[in-house]
C-alpha positions in Angstrom: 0.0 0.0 0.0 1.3 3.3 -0.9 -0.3 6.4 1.3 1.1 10.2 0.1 0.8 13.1 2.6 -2.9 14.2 1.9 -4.0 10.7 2.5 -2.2 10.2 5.7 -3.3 13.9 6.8 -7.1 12.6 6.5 -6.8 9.5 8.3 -4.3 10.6 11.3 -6.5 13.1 13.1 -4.6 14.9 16.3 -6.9 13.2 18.8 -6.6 9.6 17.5 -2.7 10.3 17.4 -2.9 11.3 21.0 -4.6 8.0 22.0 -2.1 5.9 20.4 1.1 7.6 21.5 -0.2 7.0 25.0 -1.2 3.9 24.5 2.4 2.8 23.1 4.1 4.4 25.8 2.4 2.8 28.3 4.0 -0.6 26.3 7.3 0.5 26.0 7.7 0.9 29.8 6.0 -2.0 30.3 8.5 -4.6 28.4 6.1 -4.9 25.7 7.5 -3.2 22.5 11.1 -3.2 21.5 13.1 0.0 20.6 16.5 -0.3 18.8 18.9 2.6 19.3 18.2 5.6 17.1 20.5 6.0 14.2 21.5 9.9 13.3 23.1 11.1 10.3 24.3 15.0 9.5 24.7 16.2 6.0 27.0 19.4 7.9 27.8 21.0 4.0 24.1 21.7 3.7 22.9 22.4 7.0 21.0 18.5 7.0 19.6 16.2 9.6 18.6 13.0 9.2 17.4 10.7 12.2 15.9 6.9 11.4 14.0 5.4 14.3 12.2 1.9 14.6 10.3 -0.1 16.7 7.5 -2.6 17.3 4.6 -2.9 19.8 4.4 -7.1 20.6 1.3 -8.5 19.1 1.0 -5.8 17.1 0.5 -6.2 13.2 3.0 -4.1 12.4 6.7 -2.9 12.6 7.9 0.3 11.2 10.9 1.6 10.3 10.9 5.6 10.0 13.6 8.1 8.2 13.3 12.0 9.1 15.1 14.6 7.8 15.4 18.0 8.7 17.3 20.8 6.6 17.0 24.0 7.8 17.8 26.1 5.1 14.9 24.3 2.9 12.5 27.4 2.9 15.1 29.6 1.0 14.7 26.9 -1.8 10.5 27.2 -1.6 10.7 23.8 0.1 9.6 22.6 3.9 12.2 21.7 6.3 10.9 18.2 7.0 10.8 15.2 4.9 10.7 11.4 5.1 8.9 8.3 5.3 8.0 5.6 7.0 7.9 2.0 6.2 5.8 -0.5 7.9 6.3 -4.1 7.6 4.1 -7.3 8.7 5.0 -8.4 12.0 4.0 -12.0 10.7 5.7 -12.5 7.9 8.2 -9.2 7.4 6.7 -8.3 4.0 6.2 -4.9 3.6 3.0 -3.5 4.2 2.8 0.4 3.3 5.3 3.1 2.3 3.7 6.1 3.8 5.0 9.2 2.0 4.5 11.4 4.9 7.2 13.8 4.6 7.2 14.4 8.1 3.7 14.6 8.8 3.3 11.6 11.0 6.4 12.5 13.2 4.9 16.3 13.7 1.5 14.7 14.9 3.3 12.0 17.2 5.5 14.9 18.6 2.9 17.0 19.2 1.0 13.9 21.1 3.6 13.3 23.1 3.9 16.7 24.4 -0.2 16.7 25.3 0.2 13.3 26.7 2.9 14.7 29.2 0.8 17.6 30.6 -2.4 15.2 30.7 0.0 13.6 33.1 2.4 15.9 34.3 0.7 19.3 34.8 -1.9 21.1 36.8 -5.2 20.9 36.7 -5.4 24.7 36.4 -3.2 26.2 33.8 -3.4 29.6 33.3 -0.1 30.4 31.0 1.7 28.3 28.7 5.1 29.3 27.3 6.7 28.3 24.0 10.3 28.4 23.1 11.0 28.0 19.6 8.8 29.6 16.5 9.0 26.9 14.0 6.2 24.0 12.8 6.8 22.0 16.0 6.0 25.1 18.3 2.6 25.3 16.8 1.6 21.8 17.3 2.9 21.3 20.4 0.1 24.4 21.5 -2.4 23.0 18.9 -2.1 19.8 21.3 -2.0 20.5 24.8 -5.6 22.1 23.9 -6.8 18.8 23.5 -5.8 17.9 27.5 -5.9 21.4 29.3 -7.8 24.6 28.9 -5.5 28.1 28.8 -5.9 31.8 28.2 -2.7 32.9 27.6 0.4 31.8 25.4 3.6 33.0 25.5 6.1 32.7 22.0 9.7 33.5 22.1 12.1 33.1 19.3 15.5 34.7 18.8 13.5 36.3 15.6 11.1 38.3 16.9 9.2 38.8 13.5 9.2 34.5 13.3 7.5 34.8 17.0 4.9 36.9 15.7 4.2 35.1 12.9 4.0 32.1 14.8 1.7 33.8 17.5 -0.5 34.8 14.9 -1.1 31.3 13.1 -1.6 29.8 16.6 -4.5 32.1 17.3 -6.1 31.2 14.0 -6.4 27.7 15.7 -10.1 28.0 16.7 -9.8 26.0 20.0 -7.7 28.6 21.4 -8.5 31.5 19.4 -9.4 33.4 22.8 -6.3 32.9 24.3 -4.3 35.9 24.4 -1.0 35.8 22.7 2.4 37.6 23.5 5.6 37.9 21.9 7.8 39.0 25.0 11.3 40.3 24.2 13.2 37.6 26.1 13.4 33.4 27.4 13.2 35.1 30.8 10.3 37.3 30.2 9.0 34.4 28.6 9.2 31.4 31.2 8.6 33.5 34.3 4.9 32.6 36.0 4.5 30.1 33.5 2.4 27.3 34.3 3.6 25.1 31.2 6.6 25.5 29.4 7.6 23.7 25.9 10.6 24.1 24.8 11.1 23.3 20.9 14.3 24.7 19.3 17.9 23.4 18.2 20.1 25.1 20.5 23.1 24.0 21.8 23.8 26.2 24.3 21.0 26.2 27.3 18.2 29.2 27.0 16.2 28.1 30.1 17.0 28.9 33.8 16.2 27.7 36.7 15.7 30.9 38.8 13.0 32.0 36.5 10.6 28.4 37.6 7.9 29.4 39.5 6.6 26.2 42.0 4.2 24.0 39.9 5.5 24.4 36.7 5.7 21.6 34.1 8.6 21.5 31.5 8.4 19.6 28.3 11.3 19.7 26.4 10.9 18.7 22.9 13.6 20.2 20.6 16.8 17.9 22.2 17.2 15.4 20.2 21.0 15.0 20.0 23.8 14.5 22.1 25.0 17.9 21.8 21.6 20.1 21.9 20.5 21.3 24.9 17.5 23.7 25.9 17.6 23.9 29.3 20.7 25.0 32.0 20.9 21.3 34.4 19.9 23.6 37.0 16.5 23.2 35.7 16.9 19.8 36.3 18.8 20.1 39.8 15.9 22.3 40.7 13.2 19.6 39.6 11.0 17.9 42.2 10.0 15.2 39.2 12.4 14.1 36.2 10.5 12.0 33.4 11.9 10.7 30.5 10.5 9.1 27.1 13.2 6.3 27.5 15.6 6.3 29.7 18.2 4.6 28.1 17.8 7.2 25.3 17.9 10.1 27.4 21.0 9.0 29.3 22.4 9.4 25.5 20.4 12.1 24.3 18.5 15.0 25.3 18.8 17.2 28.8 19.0 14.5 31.0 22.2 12.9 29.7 23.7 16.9 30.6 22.3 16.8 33.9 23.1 13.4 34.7 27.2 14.1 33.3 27.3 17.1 35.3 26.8 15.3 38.0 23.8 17.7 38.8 21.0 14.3 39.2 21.2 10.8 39.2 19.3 7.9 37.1 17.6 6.9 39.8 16.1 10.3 40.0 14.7 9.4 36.5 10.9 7.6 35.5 9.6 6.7 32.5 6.5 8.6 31.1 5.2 5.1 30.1 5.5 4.1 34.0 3.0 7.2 34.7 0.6 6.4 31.6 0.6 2.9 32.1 -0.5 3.6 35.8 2.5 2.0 37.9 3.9 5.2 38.9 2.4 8.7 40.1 2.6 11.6 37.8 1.7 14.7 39.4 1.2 14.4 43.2 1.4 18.1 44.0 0.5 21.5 43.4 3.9 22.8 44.1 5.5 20.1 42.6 8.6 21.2 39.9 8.4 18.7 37.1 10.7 18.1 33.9 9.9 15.7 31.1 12.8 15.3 28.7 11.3 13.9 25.3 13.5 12.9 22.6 11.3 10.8 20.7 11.3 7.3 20.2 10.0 4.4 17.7 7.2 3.2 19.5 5.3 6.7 19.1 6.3 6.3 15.2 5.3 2.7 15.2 1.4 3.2 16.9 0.7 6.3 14.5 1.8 4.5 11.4 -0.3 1.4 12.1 -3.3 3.4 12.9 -3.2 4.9 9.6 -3.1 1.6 7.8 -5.5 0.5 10.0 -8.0 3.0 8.5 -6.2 2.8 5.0 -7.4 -0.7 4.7 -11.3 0.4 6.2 -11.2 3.4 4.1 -10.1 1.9 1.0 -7.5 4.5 0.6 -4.1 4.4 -1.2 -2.5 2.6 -4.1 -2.0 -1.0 -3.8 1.3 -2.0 -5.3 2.6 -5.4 -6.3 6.2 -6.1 -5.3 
């Protein structure tokens, strides 16, 4: 089966995607899906990254291999940063199953699940505020999202152009479920993150933009944008400072993300460290306070890649949609 981007777009609504992510991170935690290590790949001469993740949820009818790339200077050639596929095979016979031309599509949707499926868990009841670092796609589906588990009135956009963070503002209140919110472009990170009640971070940096002085008590911090050994968002104060450290997978973020920092700084230990899957799959608490300082370090892994993909072909095959190819 062959599905292109306008297909998959119909079929892979934000809610559905939401229910699935949480569903497969529940099995990841729980020993029943299998995550290999993710492979990365730069093409440095023209600004290019390319990750390839895979994984498969046991009993499931599916595996899926998935290839993203993002080059960032893509827009100055009239072309979107993100691209890719994924592949999904039969988990009974290891034929393939479906090349699902998403170009990036179904790891936006998954990313922005997996932020809403943290603050389901991992936030207050009452948000008020919710602060974005970063002003690119990923920035406006992570807000898109978290609509879909808490309620808001105000966002909050920072990005180190301030005419991208206004741009970005604006699209995010043509988004009718939050179209009320008001929406502020403040001139700095600080500015930005202080009386926040949920903070996403979403950007490429290297060097830490978030500090831990400016976290008021309660706050929930998702950080999104580290997905490499050397990319950090957030000082390991932030994480010294934390009351609750959750991770996508651990192993992962001892490799990846802000939590290996923190944890080579000697700033927190492992044992500090649970597994959003442990929360969603019930064995562990997530929030158990008001006051309670929590960080969840997501860095994304196959599993999420794996549950959207089969739900698509899942409603491919019901739908009758896509191009059935012989091989």
């Amino acid at each position: 089966m062959l599905l292109g981007e306008a297909d998959i777009r119909a079929l892979l609504d934000p809610a559905a995607c939401l229910d699935a992510v949480e569903r497969a991170f529940a099995a990841y935690s729980t020993g029943q899906a299998q995550l290999p290590p993710v492979i990365a790949l730069d093409v440095a001469e023209n600004h290019g990254e390319i990750h390839m993740k895979a994984g498969h949820i046991r009993n499931g009818p599916y595996y899926a291999i998935k290839v993203i790339s993002g080059f960032r200077d893509n827009p100055q050639l009239g072309l979107p940063v993100l691209n890719g596929m994924v592949v999904v095979f039969d988990a009974g016979t290891g034929a393939p199953a479906g090349f699902l031309l998403d170009r990036g599509l179904i790891t936006e949707l998954r990313t922005g699940a997996a932020g809403a499926v943290a603050a389901k868990h991992l936030a207050r009841k009452t948000v008020a505020t919710v602060a974005v670092i970063g002003t690119g796609g990923q920035a406006r589906r992570q807000v898109e999202m978290l609509a879909y588990v808490r309620k808001f009135s105000e966002v909050r956009v920072w990005g180190r152009d301030r005419n991208k963070a206004r741009a970005c503002a604006d699209d995010l209140g043509r988004i009718p479920e939050i179209s009320a919110c008001h929406f502020a472009v403040p001139e700095s990170v600080q500015q930005t993150v202080e009386s926040a009640d949920i903070v996403v971070t979403v950007t490429s940096a290297r060097q830490p933009l978030v500090r831990p002085e400016w976290l008021k008590p309660g706050v929930t911090i998702i950080a999104v944008g580290s997905d490499g050994p050397q990319k950090q968002e957030l000082e390991v104060g932030v994480l010294g400072r934390a009351d609750k450290i959750v991770a996508d997978s651990l192993p992962q973020c001892l490799r990846l993300g802000e939590i290996h920092h923190a944890v080579d700084a000697g700033v927190i230990t492992k044992e500090k460290i649970i597994e959003l899957g442990e929360i969603t799959s019930g064995r562990k608490p997530g929030r158990t306070s008001e006051g309670e300082i929590v960080v969840c370090d997501l860095t994304g892994v196959g599993v999420q890649d794996v549950a959207a993909a089969s739900l698509v072909m899942e409603r491919a095959k019901a739908a009758g949609r896509g191009e059935q190819i012989v091989i």
